[in-house]
N, C-alpha and C positions, 0 to 999 in steps of 0.2 A: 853680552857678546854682540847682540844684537845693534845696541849701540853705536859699539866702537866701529862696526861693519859702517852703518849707517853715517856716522862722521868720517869715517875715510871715504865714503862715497862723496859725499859735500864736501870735503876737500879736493878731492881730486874736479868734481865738478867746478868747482869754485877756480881753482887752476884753470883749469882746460879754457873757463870764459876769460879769465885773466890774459893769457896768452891771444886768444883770439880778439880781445879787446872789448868782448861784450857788447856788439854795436845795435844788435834789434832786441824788438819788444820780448822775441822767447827766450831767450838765456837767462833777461832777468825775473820771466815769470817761471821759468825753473827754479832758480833759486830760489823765488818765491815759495815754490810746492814744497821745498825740501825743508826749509823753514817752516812750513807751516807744520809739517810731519812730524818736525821736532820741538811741535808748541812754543816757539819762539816767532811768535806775534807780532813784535814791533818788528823783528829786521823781515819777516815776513811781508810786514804791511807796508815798507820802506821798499821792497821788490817791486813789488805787486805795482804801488804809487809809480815807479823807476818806468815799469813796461805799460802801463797806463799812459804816460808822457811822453814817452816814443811813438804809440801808437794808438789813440784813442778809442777807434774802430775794434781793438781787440776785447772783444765780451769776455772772454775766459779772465784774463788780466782784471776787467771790471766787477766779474762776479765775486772770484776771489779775495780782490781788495776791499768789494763790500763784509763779506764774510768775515774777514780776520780783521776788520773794525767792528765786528759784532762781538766777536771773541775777546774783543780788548772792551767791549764793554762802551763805543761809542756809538750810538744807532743813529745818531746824525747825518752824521761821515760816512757812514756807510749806506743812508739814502742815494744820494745818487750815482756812485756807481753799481748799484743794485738795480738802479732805473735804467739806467744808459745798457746793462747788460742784458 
């Protein structure tokens, strides 16, 4: 149950930036967060990377995108925005 809640929440999120165009770093590092929630790493890390790139300044973005390249299992890649955050 918990799920299915949790995927219509990401959906509807996922709309909601679609419609607004998704233009700053937080929308896609929400995405990010929701993705991350639902162990799905790569489109997580592909957020994360997305709001890192609009905004380089944003640590949360950096941290995170170090994280979920640890999660995948890459500690390289996840050097430096683990440094930069």
């Amino acid at each position: 149950m918990m799920r299915f809640k949790t995927a219509a929440l990401t959906r509807g999120l996922v709309g909601t930036l679609a419609l607004t165009g998704c233009k700053n770093n937080v929308g896609y590092r929400e995405l990010g967060y929701e993705s991350y929630r639902q162990q799905d790493f790569v489109t997580a890390a592909e957020q994360f990377q997305t709001a890192v790139d609009k905004k380089p300044s944003d640590y949360r973005s950096q941290y995170y995108l170090g994280v979920t390249m640890l999660q995948l299992g890459k500690p390289i890649p996840a050097q430096t925005p683990l440094e930069q955050a």
